[in-house]
N, C-alpha and C positions, 0 to 999 in steps of 0.2 A: 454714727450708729445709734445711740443713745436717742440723739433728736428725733430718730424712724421712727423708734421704739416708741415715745412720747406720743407721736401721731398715729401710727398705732394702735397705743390706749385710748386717745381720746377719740378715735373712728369709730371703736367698739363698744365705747360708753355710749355717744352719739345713736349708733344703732339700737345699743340696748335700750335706752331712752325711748327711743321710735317705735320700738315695736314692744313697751309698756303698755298694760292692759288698761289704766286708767289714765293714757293719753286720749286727750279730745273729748273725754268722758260731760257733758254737760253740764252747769248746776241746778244743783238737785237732784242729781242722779247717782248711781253707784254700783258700782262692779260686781256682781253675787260672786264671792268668792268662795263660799262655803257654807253646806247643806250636814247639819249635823241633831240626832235622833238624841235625844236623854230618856229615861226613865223606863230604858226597857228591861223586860225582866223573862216573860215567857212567851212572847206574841212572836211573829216572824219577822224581825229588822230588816232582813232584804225586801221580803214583801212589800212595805213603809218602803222603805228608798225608791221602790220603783215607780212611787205615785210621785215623787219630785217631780211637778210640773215645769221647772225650770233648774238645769243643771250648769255647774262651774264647768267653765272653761278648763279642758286639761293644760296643766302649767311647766313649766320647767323649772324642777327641782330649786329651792331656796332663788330663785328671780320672780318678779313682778311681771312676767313673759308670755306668751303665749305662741307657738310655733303656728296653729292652726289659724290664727288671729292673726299674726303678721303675713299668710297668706292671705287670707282675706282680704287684710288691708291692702295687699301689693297688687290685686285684682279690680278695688275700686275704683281707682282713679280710667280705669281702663273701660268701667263698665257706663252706658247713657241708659237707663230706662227709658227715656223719652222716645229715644231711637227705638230700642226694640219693642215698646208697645203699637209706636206706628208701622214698623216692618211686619207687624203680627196683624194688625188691622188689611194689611195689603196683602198677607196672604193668604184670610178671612176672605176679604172679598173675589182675589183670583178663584180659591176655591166657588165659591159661589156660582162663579159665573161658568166655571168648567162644568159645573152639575147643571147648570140652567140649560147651556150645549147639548151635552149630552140628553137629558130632559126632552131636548125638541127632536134632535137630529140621531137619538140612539147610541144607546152605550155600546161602544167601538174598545177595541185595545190599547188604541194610540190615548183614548179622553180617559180611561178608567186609568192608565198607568199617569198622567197627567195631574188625578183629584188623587191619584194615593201619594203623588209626590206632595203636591199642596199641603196632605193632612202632614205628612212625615216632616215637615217643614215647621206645620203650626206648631207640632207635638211640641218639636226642638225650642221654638219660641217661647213654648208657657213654661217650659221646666227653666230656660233662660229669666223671663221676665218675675218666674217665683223664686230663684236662687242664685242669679246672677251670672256672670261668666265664669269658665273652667275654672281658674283661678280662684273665684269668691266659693265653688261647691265644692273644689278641695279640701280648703280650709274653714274657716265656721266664724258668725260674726260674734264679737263678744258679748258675753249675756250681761244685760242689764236686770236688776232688782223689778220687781215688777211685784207691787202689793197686793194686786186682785188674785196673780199665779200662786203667793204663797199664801191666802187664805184659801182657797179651793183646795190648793194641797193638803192644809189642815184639816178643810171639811172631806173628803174623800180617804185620809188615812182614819177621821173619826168611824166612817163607815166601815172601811177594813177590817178595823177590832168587833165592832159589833157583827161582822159576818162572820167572823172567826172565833168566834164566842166570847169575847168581850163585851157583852151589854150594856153594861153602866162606864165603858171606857169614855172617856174625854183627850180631846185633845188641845195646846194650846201654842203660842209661836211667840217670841221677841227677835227683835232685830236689831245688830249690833253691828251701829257704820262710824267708819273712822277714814280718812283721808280717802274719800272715793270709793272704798272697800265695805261689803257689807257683808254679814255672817246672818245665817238664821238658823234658830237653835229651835228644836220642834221637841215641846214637851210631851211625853206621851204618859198619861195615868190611865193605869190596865184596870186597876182593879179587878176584883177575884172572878175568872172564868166561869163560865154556866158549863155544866156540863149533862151528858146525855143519860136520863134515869133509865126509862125505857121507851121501845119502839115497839108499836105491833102496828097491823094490817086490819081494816076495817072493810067488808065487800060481801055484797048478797050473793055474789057468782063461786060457787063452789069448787068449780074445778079453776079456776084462778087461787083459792085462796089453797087449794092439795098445792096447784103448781108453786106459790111465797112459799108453803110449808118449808118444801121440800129443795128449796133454794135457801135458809136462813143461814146458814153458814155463811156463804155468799153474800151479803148485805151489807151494805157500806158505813149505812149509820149504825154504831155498838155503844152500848150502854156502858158508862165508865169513860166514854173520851168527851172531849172538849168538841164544843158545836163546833161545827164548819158550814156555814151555805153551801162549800162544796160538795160536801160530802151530800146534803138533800138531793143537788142537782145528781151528782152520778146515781145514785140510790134510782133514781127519777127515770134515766137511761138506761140504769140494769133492768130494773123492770119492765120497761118497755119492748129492750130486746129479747125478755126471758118469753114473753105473751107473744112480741110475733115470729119467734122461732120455732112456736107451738099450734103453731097455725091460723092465731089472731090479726090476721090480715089486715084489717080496718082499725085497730086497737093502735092509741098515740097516746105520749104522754100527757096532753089537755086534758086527757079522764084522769091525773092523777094527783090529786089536792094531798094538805097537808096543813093539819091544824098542831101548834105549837102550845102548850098547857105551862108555864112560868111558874117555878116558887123561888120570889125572890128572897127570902129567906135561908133554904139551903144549898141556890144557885144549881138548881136541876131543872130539868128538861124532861116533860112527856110529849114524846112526839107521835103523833095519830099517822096513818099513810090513806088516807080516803079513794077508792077506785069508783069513781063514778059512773053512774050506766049512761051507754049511746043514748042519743036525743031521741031515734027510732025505734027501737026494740028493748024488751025486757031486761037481756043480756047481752055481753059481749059471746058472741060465734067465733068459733071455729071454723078452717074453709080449708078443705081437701084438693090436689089438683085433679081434674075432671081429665083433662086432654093435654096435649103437648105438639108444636108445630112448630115446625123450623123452616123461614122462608128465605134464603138465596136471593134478595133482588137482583133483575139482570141489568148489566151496566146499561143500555139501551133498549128502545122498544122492536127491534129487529130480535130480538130471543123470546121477545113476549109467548110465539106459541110453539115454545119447545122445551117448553118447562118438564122436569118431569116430574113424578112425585112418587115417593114409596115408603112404608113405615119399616123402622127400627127401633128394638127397645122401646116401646112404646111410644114413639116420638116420627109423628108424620113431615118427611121431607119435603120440600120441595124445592129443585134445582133448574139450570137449566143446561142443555148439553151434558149430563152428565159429569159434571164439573170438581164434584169435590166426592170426600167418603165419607159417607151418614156413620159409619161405624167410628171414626176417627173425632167427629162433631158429638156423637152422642156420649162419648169418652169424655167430654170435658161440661155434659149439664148435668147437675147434681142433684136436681128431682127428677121424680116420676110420676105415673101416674097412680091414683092413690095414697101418696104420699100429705101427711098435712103439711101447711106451708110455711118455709122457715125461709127469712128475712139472710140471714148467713149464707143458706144454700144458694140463695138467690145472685148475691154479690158475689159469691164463690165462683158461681158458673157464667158472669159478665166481664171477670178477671181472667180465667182460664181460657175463654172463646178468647179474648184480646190479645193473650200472650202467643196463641199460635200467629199473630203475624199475618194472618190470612185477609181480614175485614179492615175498608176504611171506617164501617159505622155499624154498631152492634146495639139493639134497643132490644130490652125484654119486656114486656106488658102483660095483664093478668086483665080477662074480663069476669064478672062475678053474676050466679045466676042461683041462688039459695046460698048455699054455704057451699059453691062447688068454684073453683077455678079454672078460665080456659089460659095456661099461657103459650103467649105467641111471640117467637123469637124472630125478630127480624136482621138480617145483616144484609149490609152491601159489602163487593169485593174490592178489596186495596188495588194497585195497581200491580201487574203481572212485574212489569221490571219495575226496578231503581236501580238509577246512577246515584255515588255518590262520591265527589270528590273533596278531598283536606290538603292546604297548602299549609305548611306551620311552618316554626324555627323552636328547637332545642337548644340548650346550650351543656355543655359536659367538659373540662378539663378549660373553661373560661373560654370554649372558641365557640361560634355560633353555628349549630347544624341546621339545615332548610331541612324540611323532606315535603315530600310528594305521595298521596295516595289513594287508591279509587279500589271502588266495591259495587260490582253488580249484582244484585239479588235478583233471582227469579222466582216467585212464588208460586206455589201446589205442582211444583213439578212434575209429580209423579200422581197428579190429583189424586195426593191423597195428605196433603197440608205438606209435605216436603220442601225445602227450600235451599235451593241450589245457589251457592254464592260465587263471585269471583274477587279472589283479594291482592292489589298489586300493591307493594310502598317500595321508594327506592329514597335515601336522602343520605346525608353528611353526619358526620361524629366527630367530635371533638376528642380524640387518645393521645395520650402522652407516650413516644417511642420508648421503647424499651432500650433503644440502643441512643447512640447520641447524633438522633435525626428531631430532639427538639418534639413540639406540639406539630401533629398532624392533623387532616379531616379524613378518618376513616369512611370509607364508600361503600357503604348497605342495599342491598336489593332483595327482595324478598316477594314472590308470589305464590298462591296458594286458590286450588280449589277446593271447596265441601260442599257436601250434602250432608244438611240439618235436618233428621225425620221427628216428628212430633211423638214418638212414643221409645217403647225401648225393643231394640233389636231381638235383642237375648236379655232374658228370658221370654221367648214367646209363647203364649198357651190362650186358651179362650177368654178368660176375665183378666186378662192383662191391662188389657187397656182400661177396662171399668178400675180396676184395681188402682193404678194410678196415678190416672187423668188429673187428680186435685192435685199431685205434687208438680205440675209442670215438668215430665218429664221430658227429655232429649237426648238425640243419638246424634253424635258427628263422626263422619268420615273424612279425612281430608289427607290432599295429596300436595303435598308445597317443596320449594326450592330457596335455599337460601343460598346469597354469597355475600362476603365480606371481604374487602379489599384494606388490609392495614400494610403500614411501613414496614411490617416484619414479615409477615405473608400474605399470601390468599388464599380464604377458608369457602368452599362450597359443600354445599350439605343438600342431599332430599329424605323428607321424611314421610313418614305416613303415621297414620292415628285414628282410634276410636275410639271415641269417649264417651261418657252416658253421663249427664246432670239430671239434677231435680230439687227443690226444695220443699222445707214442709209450708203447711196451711199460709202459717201467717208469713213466711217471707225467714223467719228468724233464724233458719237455719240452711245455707243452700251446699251442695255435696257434689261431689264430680271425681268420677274414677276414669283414667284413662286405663282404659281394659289391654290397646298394645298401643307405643308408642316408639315407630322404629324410625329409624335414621342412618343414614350412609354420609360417613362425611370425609373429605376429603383435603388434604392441603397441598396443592399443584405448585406451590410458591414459597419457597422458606427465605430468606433474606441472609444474604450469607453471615453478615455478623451476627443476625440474633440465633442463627443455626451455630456457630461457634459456643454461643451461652446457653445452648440445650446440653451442647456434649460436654464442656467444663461442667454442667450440672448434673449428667449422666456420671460422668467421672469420679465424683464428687460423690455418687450413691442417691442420685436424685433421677428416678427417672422417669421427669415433666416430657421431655422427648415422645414419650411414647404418644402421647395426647394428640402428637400433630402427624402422628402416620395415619395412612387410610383405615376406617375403623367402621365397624359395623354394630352401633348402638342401639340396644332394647330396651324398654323398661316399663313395670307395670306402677301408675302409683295413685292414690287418692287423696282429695283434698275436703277437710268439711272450714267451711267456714259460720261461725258463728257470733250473728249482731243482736246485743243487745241493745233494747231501747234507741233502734234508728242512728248509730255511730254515724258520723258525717253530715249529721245535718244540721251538730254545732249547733243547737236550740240551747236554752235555759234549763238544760236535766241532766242529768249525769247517763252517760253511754260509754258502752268498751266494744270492742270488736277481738274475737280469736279468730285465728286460722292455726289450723292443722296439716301437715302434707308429711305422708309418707311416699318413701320409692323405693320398689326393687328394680336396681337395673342388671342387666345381663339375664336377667331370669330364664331366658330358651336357652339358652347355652347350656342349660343344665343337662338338657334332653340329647346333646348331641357331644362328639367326639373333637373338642376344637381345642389346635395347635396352642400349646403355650405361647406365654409373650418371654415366658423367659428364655426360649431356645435362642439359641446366635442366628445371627442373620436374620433377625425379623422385620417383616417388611409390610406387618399386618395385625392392626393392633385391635383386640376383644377386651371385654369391659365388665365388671361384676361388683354391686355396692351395693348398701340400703343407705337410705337416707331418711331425716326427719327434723322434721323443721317445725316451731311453734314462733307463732308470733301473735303476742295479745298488746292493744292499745284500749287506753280510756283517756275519757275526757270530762276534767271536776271544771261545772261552770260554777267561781264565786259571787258574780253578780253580772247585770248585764253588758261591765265593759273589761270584766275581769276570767279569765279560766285559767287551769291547768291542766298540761297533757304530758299521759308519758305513755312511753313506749317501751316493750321488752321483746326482742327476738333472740333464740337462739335454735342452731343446729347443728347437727353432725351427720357427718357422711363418713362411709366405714366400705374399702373393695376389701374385695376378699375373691375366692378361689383363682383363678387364671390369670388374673388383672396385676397379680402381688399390693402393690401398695398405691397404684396408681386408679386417678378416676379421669372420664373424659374432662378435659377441660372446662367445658358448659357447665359441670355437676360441682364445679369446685365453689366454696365462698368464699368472697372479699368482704372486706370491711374498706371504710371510709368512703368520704364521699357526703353530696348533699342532703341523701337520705338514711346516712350511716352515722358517721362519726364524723365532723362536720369537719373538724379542724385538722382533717387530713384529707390528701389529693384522693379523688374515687381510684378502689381497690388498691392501696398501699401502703394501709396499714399492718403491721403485724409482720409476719404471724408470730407470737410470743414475743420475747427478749430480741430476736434478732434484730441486727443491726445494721442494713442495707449499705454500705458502707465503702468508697470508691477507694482501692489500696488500703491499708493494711493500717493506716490511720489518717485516713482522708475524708475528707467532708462526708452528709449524709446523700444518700441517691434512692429517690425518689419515684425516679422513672421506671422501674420495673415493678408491673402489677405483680401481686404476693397473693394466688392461691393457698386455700386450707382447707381442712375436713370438719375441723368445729368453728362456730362464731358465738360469741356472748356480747349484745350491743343492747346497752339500756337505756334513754333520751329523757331530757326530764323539761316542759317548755312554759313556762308563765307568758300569758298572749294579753296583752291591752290593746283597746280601740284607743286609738289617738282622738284622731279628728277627719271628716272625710272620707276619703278613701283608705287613707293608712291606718293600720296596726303596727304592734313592736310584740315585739320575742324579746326574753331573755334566757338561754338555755344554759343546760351542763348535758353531755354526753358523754359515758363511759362503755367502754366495749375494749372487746381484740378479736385474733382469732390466733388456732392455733393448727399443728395437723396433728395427726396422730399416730406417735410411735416418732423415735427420734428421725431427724432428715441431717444425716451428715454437710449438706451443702446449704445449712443454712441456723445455724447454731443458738440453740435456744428455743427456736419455730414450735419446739414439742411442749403439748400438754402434762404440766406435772400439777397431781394434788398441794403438793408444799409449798410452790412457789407463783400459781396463778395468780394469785387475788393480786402480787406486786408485779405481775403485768399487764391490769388492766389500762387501758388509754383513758386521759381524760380531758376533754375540751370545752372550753366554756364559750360562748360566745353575746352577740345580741343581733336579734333581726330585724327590718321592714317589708312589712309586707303591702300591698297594692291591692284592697280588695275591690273587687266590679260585680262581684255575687255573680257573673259567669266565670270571672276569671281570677285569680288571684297571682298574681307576680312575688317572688320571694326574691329576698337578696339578705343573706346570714354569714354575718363576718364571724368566724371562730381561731380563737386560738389554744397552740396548745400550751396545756397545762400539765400534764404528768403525761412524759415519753418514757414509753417502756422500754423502747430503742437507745436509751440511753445508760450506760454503766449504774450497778445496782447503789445507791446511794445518792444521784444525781438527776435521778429521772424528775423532778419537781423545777419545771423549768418556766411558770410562771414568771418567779422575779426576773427573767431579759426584760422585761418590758418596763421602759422607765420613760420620762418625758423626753428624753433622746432619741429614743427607740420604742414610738407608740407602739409597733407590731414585732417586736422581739426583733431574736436573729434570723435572717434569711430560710425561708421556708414556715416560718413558727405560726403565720397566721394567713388562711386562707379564705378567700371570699366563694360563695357558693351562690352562682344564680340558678333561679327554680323557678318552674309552673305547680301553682297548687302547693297546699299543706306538705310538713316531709312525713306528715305521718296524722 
């Protein structure tokens, strides 16, 4: 035993050896192992870091190591450049000879899908021949010191400070190598910032200089800050969009100079803003729209003469067959005629035509004839149908779901932009029984028709649509069927719905009211044991039961969501996203005479809640290989009249799960204290999802780029849920002031994640750390985990795979 042990260590020294960063390293060479900034005081440090023209390899904590580096390495031996430059020359030349074919004998489908394989071949070849095989673009080769890379870094951070108002900054760099290993330490002297005295506007054109007047609020460069180059250049663009949103058509920023006046003495700044006159005319013009045209091209020259043309809104059509409605088109251009011309309105109305779905190709142009404008909208029409079909796999409760599903759009159905859709998915699910039938694959089928009309139903009146058209509004009607096949029942459902979206200008706020949302659902299938644990729960004063009688579900509810600064697109800026959702459900039931659920014998169950849900996410990026992200959602649902204390199943919250609270199985967490618990002091039991009325789940994620395609998480998750008003058959489940905050859950864990910038692959081991499910004084159940027991006692730490970010 001993002896294994011995061989053992020395296998793992061995390795560790091997996949040392300053193995194989040349002489004279040396391993940059760190990039580090002195002397800063008020300049922007990350800024500086980000001009490191050469960065350290990411390491493993106190080792000489490198994970991405021992990929690399494990990749070389495997890769031949030789090879694949000659493989790349021969399929250079196949391509060649396939266009040369083609060339003589006519571009055919068989030779075009031929030269597009060729190119898709070479493509693969040069990304191979510039970064080696899978393995080598994985992981990352180890960086070597490189003197010419850290003098440009010096001279390029030099420029930084001077654009950032540091003028007299200097920069300087030593480097310090010792066994292979080299450090470079980058001296930065700021010396005292310039800052901005004053700015004014210099211009012979009067009504340009009313228009800066009456903008100076607005101005980017201010007297009292520290120079920025940036700041000149925006300055440079507000301007420009303020001129041609005012009708200065032909007005760019090349007419607009800037003379800089220096006292190096009291380290100030007068800045001139110079608007220079056109090379042809005395002044910069203004240009009014003259006419408006909007042309339909017809897919083929068989429509060529059955065009027809008619004016609306000032805006002369032309179609052909009658095809579309000028009223529906003139709702979404955002000049007129008379109007001067604005650059905004313009792109307003190229975004708007595009979001109806209608056009494969939409061009706006402007001819110019004094200071008058003709514009002429051109589009061609997308294709009447699309197919579109998604083969995927989910995973939920660690078993792997397929699904299946196809979407037929029919567009301007009702020629008048309408679009008719068909939606079919059917696939598998991963649920854990409720009873003791183990991990299942639940069987989901779901089809649904709508009709999307491009404006709003209701309110309808004459300037509706003008009114509007800028918010991208929508109307859906849809009529769909669900069924669900699990271990314990089968649940079918049809529902029906009208919604109405829209969002504002910029995108930053989008709103959606479902005006009815009804449902008929039905459970033809109860399982007989998990039908035994509705009635011990009825019995008990719990009555979940009712959930799965036939039931005739309404509800009115609206949702605004609100992104700031582009959430999700995970850039270098700080971004958060809100969402809002209220719901009243049962709302008609108000209006009408309907049976209690409390009566005996019921065999027909109605429904009455509000609900509200908030969920805000931000995301702090510290540098480019560093952020932090959290999460806060909470809500409550609340029945009330006929329903008594019960809500449809659908409307209930869960917690846990890969997007919840990580280090618990999806939906079984909670709710409060309770203690899921098999007999009367028997293990914990896990398998029965734990509906509630309130949830409070707060996530908290520090994200690193590794190397390659992976990233790392390190998280903590705290949440629960609770219901509301005690539940006899499940003790503790209720929300009490005194004693919440000591049932919250809390999970910590660490992720990898698999980034492809299409796709991202999650895998987040979590365990728990504070069960609430556990006796008051014992819930910190951390310490199980010892070198015996990396993942605690049974159940304590769960693995969660994921598509995409959990938040």
């Amino acid at each position: 035993m001993k002896f294994s042990k011995y061989i053992l260590f020395i296998t793992a020294l061995v390795a560790w050896n091997a996949c040392s960063l300053t193995k194989g390293v040349p002489e004279g060479k040396f391993v940059l192992y760190e990039n580090e900034l002195k002397g800063i005081e008020l300049s922007d440090k990350e800024g500086l870091a980000e001009l490191f023209r050469q960065e350290p390899n990411t390491r493993i904590p106190l080792l000489n190591t490198s994970l991405g580096v021992s990929i690399y390495r494990l990749g070389l031996p495997f890769y031949d450049s030789a090879k694949v430059a000659s493989k790349l020359n021969e399929k250079k030349a196949e391509r060649r000879a396939w266009i040369a074919l083609s060339d003589s004998l006519g571009r055919t489908s068989k030779l075009t899908k031929k030269i597009e394989k060729a190119e898709s071949r070479i493509e693969h070849l040069q990304e191979k021949q510039e970064y080696g095989n899978l393995l080598m673009r994985t992981g990352n080769p180890v960086t070597l010191l490189d003197s010419t890379e850290v003098k440009e870094t010096a001279i390029q951070q030099k420029n930084y400070l001077i654009n950032t108002g540091f003028l007299d900054a200097d920069v300087s760099y030593e480097v310090q190598a010792k066994k292979k290993k080299a450090s470079v330490h980058y001296l930065i002297d700021e010396k005292e910032p310039y800052r901005v005295d004053s700015f004014y506007t210099k211009t012979t054109n009067e009504d340009i200089r009313r228009l800066l007047k009456g903008s100076e609020d607005q101005a980017v460069l201010k007297s009292g800050d520290i120079y920025q180059q940036k700041n000149a250049i925006d300055e440079r663009n507000r301007v420009e969009q303020l001129l041609k949103n005012n009708g200065y058509y032909t007005f760019s920023k090349s007419y607009i100079e800037y003379n800089i006046y220096m006292d190096t003495l009291t380290k100030e700044l007068d800045i001139e803003q110079l608007i220079l006159k056109p090379n042809f005319a005395e002044k910069h013009l203004s240009y009014t729209i003259d006419s408006i045209s909007f042309n339909v091209i017809p897919p083929s020259e068989e429509f060529v003469d059955k065009d027809e043309e008619r004016e609306f809104g000032g805006i002369n059509f032309s179609f052909y067959n009658d095809r579309y409605s000028e009223r529906i088109l003139a709702s979404r251009v955002f000049f007129r005629k008379g109007d001067l011309y604005s650059r905004d309105e313009f792109i307003e109305t190229q975004k708007q035509l595009n979001n109806l779905d209608l056009f494969r190709f939409l061009n706006i142009s402007f001819d110019t004839t004094g200071t008058n404008l003709t514009a002429k909208i051109y589009a061609q029409p997308n294709q009447k149908y699309q197919l579109t079909n998604q083969l995927g796999l989910s995973i939920t409760e660690q078993l792997p779901g397929p699904f299946f599903s196809t979407s037929l759009r029919n567009r301007n159905f009702f020629r008048a932009g309408e679009i008719l859709e068909f939606n079919f998915r059917a696939g598998l699910e991963g649920v854990a029984s409720a009873t003791d039938q183990g991990v299942y694959q639940s069987r989901e089928l779901g089809t649904s028709v709508s009709v999307i009309f491009p404006r709003f139903l209701l309110p309808f009146y004459k300037t509706s649509l003008e009114r509007f058209g800028r918010y991208n509004p929508n109307t859906r009607t849809q009529f769909g069927y669900n069924y669900t096949n699990r271990p314990e029942y089968i649940r079918t459902g049809i529902n029906g719905l009208l919604s109405y979206t829209w969002a504002t200008r910029n995108n930053r706020q989008q709103f959606t009211i479902n005006a009815a949302d009804v449902n008929y659902v039905r459970t033809p299938r109860i399982d007989n044991e998990f039908g035994e644990i509705l009635l011990d729960l009825q019995e008990q004063g719990n009555n979940l039961i009712w959930s799965f009688l036939p039931s005739f579900v309404s509800s009115m509810s609206a949702q605004s969501i609100i992104n700031f600064n582009d959430y999700g697109d995970f850039q270098l800026r700080n971004a958060s996203l809100l969402r809002l959702f209220v719901e009243s459900g049962g709302t008609t039931l108000n209006f009408f005479d309907v049976p209690s659920n409390e009566e005996e014998d019921i065999d027909f169950a109605n429904f009455q809640w509000l609900k509200f849900q908030a969920d805000f996410r931000r995301y702090f990026p510290l540098d480019r290989k560093q952020t932090l992200a959290y999460r806060a959602n909470f809500g409550i649902a609340q029945p009330y009249g006929i329903s008594g204390s019960i809500l449809p199943y659908e409307k209930y919250f869960f917690a846990g799960g890969g997007t919840s609270i990580r280090a618990w199985q999806a939906r079984r967490l909670g709710p409060g204290s309770y203690s899921p618990t098999i007999g009367e002091n028997g293990p914990y039991d896990y398998r029965i999802e734990q509906p509630a009325e309130m949830i409070f789940e707060s996530m908290f994620e520090y994200r690193r780029k590794l190397f390659g395609y992976f990233d790392m998480a390190l998280f903590i998750d705290v949440g629960n849920s609770w219901v509301i008003g005690v539940d006899s058959a499940r003790p503790g489940a209720d929300f009490r002031w005194d004693r919440f905050y000591k049932e919250l859950a809390v999970g910590s864990g660490i992720g990898l994640r698999m980034d492809f910038d299409f796709l991202v692959v999650r895998l987040d081991l979590a365990t728990k750390a504070v069960d609430p499910a556990q006796p008051e004084g014992e819930r910190w159940v951390l310490d199980n985990i010892s070198l015996n027991r990396p993942f605690g006692v049974r159940g304590q730490t769960v693995l969660n795979f994921g598509i995409g970010y959990p938040f």
